[in-house]
TORGU-98895 format. One line per 4 residues: number of its first residue (from 1); their letters; for each residue x, y, z of C-alpha. Coordinates in steps of 0.5 Angstrom, whole numbers, plus 500, padded with zeros to 3 digits. Example, Ala and Ser with C-alpha at 12.3 -4.5 7.8 and 13.67 -1.06 7.14 Angstrom:
# residues 2
1	as	525:491:516 ~ 527:498:514
This chain:
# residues 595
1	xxxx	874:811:686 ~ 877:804:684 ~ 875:802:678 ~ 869:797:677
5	xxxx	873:792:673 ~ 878:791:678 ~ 873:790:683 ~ 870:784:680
9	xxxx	877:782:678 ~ 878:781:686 ~ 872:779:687 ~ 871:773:682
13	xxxx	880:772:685 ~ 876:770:692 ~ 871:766:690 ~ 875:762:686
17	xxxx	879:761:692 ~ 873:760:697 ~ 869:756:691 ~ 876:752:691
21	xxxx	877:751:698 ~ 870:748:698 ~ 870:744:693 ~ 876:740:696
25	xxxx	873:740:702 ~ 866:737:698 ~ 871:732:695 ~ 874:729:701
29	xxxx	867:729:705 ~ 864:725:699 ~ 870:721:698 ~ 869:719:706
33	xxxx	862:719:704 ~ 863:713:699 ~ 868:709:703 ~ 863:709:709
37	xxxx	858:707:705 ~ 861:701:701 ~ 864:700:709 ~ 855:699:711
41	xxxx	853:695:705 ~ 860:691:705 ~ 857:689:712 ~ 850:688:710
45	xxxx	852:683:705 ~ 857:679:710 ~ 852:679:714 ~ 847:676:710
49	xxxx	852:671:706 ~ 853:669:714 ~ 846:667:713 ~ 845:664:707
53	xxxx	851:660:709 ~ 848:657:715 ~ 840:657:712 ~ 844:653:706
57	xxxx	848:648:711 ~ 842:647:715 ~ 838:645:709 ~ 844:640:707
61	xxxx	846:637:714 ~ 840:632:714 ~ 842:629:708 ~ 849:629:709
65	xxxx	848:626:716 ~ 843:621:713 ~ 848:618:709 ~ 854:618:713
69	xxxx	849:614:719 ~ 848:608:714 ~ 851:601:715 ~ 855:598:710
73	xxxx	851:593:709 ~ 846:596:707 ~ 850:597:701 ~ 847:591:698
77	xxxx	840:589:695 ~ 839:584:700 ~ 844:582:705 ~ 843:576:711
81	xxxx	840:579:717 ~ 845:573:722 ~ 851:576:720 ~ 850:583:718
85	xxxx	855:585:723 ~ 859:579:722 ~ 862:575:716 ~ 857:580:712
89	xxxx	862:579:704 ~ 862:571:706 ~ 857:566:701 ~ 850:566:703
93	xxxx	848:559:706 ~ 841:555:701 ~ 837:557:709 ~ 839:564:711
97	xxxx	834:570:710 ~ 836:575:706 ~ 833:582:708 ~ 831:587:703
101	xxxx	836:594:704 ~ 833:600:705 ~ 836:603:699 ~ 833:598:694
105	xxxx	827:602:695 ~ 830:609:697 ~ 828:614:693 ~ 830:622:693
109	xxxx	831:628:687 ~ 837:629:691 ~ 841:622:691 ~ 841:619:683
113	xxxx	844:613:686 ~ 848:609:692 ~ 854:605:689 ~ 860:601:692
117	xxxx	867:599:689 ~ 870:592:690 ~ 877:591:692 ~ 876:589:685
121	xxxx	874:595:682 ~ 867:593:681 ~ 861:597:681 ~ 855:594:684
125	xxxx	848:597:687 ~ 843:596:692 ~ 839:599:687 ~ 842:595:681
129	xxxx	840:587:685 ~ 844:582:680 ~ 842:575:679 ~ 837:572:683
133	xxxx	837:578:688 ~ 834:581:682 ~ 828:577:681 ~ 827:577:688
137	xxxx	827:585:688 ~ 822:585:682 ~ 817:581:685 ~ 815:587:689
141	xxxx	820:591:692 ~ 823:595:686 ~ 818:595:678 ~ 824:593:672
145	xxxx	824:599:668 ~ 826:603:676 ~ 832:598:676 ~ 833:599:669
149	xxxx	834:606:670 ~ 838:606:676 ~ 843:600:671 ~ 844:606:667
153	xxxx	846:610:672 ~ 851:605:675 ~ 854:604:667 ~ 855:612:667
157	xxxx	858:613:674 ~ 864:607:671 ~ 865:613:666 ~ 864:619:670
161	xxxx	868:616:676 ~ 872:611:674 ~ 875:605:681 ~ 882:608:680
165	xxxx	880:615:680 ~ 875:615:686 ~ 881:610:690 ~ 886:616:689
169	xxxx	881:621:692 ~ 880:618:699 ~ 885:617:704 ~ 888:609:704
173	xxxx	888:610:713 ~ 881:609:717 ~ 882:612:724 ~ 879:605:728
177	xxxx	877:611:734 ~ 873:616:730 ~ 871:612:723 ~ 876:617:719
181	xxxx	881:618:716 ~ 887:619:720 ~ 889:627:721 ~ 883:630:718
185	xxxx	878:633:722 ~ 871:634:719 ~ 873:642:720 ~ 880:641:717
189	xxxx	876:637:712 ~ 872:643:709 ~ 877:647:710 ~ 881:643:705
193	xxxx	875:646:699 ~ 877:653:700 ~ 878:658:695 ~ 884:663:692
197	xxxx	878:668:691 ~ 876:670:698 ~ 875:678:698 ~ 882:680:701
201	xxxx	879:688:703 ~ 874:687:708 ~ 874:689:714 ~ 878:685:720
205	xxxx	873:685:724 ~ 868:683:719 ~ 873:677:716 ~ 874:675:724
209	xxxx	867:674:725 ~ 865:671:718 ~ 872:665:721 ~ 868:665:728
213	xxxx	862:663:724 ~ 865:658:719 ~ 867:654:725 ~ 861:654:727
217	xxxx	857:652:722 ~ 862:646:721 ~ 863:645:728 ~ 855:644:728
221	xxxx	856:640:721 ~ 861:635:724 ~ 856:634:730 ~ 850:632:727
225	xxxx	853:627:722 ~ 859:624:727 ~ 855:620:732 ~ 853:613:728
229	xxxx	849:608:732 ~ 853:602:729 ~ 859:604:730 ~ 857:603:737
233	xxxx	855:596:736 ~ 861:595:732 ~ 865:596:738 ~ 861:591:743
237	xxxx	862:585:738 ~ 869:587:736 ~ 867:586:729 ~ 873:589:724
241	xxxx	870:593:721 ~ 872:600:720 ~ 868:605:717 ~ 870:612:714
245	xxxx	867:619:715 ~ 863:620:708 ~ 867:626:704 ~ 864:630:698
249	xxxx	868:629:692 ~ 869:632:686 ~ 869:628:680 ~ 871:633:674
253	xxxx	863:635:674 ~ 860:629:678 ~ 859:630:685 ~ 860:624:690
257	xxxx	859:622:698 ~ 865:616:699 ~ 868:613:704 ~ 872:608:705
261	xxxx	870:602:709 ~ 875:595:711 ~ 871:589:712 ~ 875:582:713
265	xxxx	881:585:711 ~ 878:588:705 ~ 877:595:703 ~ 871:598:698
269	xxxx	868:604:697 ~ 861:606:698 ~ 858:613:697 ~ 852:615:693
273	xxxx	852:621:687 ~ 848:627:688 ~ 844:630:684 ~ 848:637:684
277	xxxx	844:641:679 ~ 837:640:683 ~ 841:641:689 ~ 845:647:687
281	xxxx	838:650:685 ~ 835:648:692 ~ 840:652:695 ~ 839:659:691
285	xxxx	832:658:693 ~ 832:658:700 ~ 837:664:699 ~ 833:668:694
289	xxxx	831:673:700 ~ 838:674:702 ~ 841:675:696 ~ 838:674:689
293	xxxx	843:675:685 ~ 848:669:688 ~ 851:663:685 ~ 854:656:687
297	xxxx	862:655:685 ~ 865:649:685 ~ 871:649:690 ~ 877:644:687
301	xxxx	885:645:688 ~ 889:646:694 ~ 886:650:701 ~ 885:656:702
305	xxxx	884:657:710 ~ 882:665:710 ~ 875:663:705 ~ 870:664:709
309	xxxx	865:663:704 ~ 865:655:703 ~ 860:650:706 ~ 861:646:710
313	xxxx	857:640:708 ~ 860:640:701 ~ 866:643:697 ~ 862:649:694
317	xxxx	863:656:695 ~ 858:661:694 ~ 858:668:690 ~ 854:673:693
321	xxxx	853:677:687 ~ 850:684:689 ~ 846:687:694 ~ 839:689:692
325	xxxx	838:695:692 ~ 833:696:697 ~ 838:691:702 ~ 842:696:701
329	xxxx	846:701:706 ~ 841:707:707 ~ 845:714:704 ~ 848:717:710
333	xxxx	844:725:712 ~ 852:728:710 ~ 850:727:703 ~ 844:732:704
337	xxxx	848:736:709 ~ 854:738:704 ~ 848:739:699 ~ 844:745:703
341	xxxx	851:748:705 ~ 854:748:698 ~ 846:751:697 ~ 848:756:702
345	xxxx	855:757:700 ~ 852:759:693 ~ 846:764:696 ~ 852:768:700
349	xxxx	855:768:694 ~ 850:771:691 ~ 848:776:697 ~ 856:779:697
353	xxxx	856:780:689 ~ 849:784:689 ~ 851:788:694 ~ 857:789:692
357	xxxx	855:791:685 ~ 849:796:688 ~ 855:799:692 ~ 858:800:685
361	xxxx	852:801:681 ~ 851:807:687 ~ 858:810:688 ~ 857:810:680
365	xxxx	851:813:679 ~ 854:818:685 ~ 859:820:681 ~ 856:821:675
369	xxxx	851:825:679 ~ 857:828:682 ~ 859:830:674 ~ 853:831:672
373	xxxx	851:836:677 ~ 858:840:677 ~ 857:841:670 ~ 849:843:671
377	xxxx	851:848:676 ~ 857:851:672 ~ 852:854:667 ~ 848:858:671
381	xxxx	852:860:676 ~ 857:863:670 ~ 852:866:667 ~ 849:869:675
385	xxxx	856:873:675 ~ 856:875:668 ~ 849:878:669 ~ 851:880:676
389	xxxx	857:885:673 ~ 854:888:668 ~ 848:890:672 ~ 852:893:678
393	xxxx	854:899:672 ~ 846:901:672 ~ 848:908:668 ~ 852:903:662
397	xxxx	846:899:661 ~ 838:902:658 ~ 831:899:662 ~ 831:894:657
401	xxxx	838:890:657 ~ 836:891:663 ~ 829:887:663 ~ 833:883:659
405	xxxx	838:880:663 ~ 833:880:669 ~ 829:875:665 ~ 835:871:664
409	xxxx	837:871:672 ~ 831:869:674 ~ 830:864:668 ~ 836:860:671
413	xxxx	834:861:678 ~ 827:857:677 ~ 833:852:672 ~ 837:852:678
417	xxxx	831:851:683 ~ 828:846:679 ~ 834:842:680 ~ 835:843:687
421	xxxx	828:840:687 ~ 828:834:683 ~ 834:832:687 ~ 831:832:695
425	xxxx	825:829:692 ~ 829:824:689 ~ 833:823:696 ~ 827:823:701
429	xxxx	824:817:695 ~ 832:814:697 ~ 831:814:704 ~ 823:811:704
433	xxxx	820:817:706 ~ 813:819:704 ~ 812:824:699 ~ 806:829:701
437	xxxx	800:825:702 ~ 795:822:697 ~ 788:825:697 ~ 782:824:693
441	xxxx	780:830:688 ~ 778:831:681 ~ 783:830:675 ~ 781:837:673
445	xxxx	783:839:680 ~ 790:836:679 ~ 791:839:673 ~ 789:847:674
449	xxxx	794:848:679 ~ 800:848:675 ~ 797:849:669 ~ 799:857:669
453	xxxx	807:854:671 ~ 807:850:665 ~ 804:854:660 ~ 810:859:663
457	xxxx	815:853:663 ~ 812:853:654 ~ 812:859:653 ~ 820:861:655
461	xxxx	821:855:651 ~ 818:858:645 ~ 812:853:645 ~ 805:853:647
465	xxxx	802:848:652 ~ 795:846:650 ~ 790:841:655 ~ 784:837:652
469	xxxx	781:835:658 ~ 774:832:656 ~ 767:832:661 ~ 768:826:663
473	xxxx	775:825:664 ~ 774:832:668 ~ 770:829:673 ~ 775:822:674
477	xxxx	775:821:681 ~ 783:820:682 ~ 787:819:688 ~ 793:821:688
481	xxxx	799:827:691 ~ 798:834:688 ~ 805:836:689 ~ 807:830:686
485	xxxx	802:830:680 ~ 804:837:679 ~ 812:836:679 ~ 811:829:674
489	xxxx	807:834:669 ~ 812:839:670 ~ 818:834:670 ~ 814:831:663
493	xxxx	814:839:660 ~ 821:841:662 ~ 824:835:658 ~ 819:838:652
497	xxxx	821:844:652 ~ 828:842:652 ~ 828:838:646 ~ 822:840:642
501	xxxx	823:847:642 ~ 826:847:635 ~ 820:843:632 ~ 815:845:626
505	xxxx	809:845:631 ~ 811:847:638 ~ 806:845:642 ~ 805:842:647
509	xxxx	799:837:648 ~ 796:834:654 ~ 790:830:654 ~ 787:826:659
513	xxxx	782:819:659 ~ 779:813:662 ~ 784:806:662 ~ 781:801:666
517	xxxx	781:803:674 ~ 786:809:672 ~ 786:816:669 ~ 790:816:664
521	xxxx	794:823:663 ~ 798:823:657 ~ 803:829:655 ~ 806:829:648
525	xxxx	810:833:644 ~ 812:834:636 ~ 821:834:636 ~ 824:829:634
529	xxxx	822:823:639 ~ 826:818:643 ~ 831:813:638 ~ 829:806:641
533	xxxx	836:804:643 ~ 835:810:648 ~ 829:809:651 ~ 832:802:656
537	xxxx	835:807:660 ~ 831:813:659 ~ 828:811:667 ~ 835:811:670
541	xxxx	837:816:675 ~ 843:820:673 ~ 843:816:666 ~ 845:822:662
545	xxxx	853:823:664 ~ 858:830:663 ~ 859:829:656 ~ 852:827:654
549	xxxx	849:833:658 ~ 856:838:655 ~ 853:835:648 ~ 844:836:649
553	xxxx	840:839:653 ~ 842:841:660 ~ 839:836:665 ~ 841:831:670
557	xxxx	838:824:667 ~ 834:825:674 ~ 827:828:672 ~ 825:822:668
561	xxxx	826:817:674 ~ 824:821:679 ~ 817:822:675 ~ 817:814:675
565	xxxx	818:813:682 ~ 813:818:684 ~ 808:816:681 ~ 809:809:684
569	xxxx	809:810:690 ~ 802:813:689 ~ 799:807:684 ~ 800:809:679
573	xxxx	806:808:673 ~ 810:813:667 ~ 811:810:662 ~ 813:812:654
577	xxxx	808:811:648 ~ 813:807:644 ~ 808:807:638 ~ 808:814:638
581	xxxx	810:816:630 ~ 810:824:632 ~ 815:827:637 ~ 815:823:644
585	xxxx	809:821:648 ~ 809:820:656 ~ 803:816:660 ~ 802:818:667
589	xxxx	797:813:670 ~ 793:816:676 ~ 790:810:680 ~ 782:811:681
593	xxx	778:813:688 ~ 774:807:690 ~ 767:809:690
């Protein structure tokens, strides 16, 4: 037979092979599991960036139409209703009406202020009425310390965006057709506030969606503040006044809306400052649901037509940030799928390797059987020729050699009998079969029959068997196999004979008592008992091999395993009485009759 070790050299070569392969296939499955999954949850953020980009445009288109529809007379605190549309810079006459503007009153927590820049480069407001517009503006139109305020205002917007600078940032030309400046459509426009940032490893599909969306958000943008109402009238006076689309513009961290307007030959600048802190902190607020985690850049520096992540109303570009996890992608069932087969792949692993090591524990211990049995035979079977030859010469030997050598032979038949016994008992307990039948009976009517046999087995030992079965323990009702009984008390006997035949006390003893629902029989000897390191394997089959069979008492290593089994099979147990001081002590449990 091959050896052992060599089985499980192959065995553990082709589970390596087999775990690897699997473990790859695992890799990569996970590896695509991944990618999908980063796929799904780079899709969901997509999408609601989309979302968050239209709901923030939504919200800032009311107020960049509002101001981009506002006349550029109302740039002054009070301005002559007669000539608004006409000779609106021109002195005012001592009889003309002036009318309060509608942003000397305007108050918003988006707009800090509206201002206008002379051809001069002087700052001026509606808000910031100078002269005697200002006394006419604190007698019921605006309180001094509001006008005070919005006077600070104005001298800190001079610092933060000086005339020059705000000059330089607006384009000098005014289309008279559509009020912008020539070659900057408002899409072109916001595209020009674009970012170096724009994630680069989405999708095509996703990125063609997000441009398509883009478009629309700033189509829908450039309709709600393109119609202006006096642009119109305008027209029909044929007055020369031309009026630029409002644009955003970043003054270092100042935002401003300016255009620039040309009115008798003059132009000026007029826009107001927002409020971006208060603004930036309104969008998130009605993106928080969408996602949390966002933030607001600012956008300065060369376009970048691919980012689909700026507004449309402003020049700011929104920074997602991470998806909640509760928004995020669902894990896919193949992370579940590779966990049961990677399960499964362990469970075969685990039903191959058991059964191929029954199959080398059963060839194992058929072998050692094979030995052992061989060996046992061998001595009797010598012995029978030997015996054989000397008694075919009757008048060489006397009447009591030959008694004798007859009580020799048939010692050893009953040895080899015996053998033969165990061993079919044994097979038909391999192959599940049952083993007499259990009857119900009196402990002392188990014990009687083979007290004659095992008295016999003692005394060819040399040794002498006592029973002490008291009243009570006689008439235990105990349910039970008599011809099991009877070969485990023979089994328990023989091993006592073979090994305690040389101590001090040859006796035998065997007593029985009541433990809990079984009847305990226990069969004790006076040799030399069982070392510890010994009594783990005490109840194997075929424990005991050729060379230890050569080396101690003849015998299989059968007689114990099979006790036990028999014994199991009726309900009851063998075991060995490890606190025994003297010799070795043996309890065979009987399981009782119900009453």
């Amino acid at each position: 037979m091959t050896q052992p070790w060599r089985i499980g050299v192959v065995f553990g070569l082709c589970l390596l092979i087999g775990a690897g392969a699997v473990a790859w296939i695992s890799v990569a499955t996970l590896r695509l599991d991944r990618a999908e999954a980063q796929a799904r949850r780079q899709a969901a953020l997509e999408e609601n960036v989309r979302l968050a980009l239209w709901r923030m445009d939504s919200n800032l288109a009311p107020l960049v139409a509002q101001e981009n529809v506002r006349p550029y007379f109302q740039y002054s605190a009070f301005y002559p209703a007669e000539r608004a549309y006409t000779r609106m810079f021109a002195e005012l006459q001592p009889n003309e009406v002036l009318v309060p503007s509608p942003l000397l009153t305007f108050e918003s927590p988006q707009v800090l202020l509206h201002f206008q820049v002379s051809p001069e480069g002087e700052f001026t407001s509606p808000q910031v009425p100078l002269g005697n517009n200002r006394d006419l503006a604190e007698t019921g139109y605006r309180k001094t310390e509001q006008i005070e305020a919005a006077t600070r205002r104005l001298a800190e917007l001079r610092n933060l965006a000086p005339a020059a600078a705000l000059c330089a940032a607006l384009p000098r030309e005014i289309n008279v057709a559509q009020g912008q400046s020539p070659n900057v459509s408002p899409n072109r426009l916001v595209r020009s506030f674009g970012s170096r940032n724009q994630p680069r490893n989405q999708p095509a599909s996703q990125r063609r969606l997000s441009e398509n969306e883009q478009e629309s958000r700033q189509q829908a943008f450039s309709n709600a503040q393109g119609w202006n109402p006096d642009l119109s009238l305008q027209t029909v006076l044929a007055v020369p006044v031309r009026e630029a689309t409002l644009q955003p513009l970043w003054m270092g961290d100042t935002l401003l809306l300016a255009r620039r307007v040309v009115a008798d030959g003059k132009s000026y600048i007029q826009g107001c400052w927002l409020d971006w802190p208060v603004i930036r902190q309104g969008l998130l607020e009605s993106i928080r649901d969408l996602l949390p985690g966002a933030a607001l850049e600012t956008v300065r520096g060369p376009p970048d037509p691919g980012d689909t992540r700026c507004l449309a109303a402003l020049p700011v570009r929104l920074v997602p940030g991470a998806l909640p996890v509760e928004m995020a992608a669902e894990p896919s069932p193949l992370r579940a799928s590779l966990y049961v087969a990677w399960a499964s792949v362990l469970l075969a692993v685990l039903i191959v390797g058991w059964v191929l090591w029954q199959a080398v524990a059963l060839s194992e211990r058929r072998g050692a059987f094979v030995s052992a049995v061989t060996h046992e035979l061998r001595t009797p079977l010598t012995t029978f020729r030997l015996y054989t030859d000397l008694l075919s010469n009757p008048g060489a030997l006397d009447e009591a050699k030959r008694g004798r050598y007859l009580e020799t032979l048939r010692r050893e038949a009953d040895r080899l009998g015996h053998l033969v016994e165990n061993v079919l008992a044994y097979a038909r307990l391999e192959r599940k079969g049952r083993h007499g039948r259990a009857e119900t009976r009196r402990l002392a009517e188990f014990v009687a029959p083979a007290r004659e046999r095992l008295a016999d087995r003692a005394s060819q030992a040399g040794m002498r068997l006592e029973v002490t079965l008291s009243d009570e323990a006689a008439a235990l009702p105990v349910r039970a196999d008599p011809g099991a009984v009877e070969q485990i008390l023979y089994n328990l006997v023989d091993n006592a004979c073979k090994y305690a035949a040389a101590a001090k006390e040859p006796v035998i003893h065997i007593a029985a008592a009541r433990d809990g629902r079984s009847a305990c029989l226990r069969i004790r000897d006076h040799g030399p008992g069982i070392p510890h390191a010994e009594s783990g394997k005490l109840f194997r089959p075929f424990s005991k091999s050729a060379k230890e069979a050569a080396q101690s008492a003849p015998g299989v290593g059968l007689g114990l395993a099979l006790s036990r089994r028999l014994a199991r099979q009726m309900g009851g147990d063998l075991t060995l009485d490890e606190a025994a001081k003297d010799g070795a002590c043996f309890e065979l449990r009987l399981p009782l009759a119900e009453s």
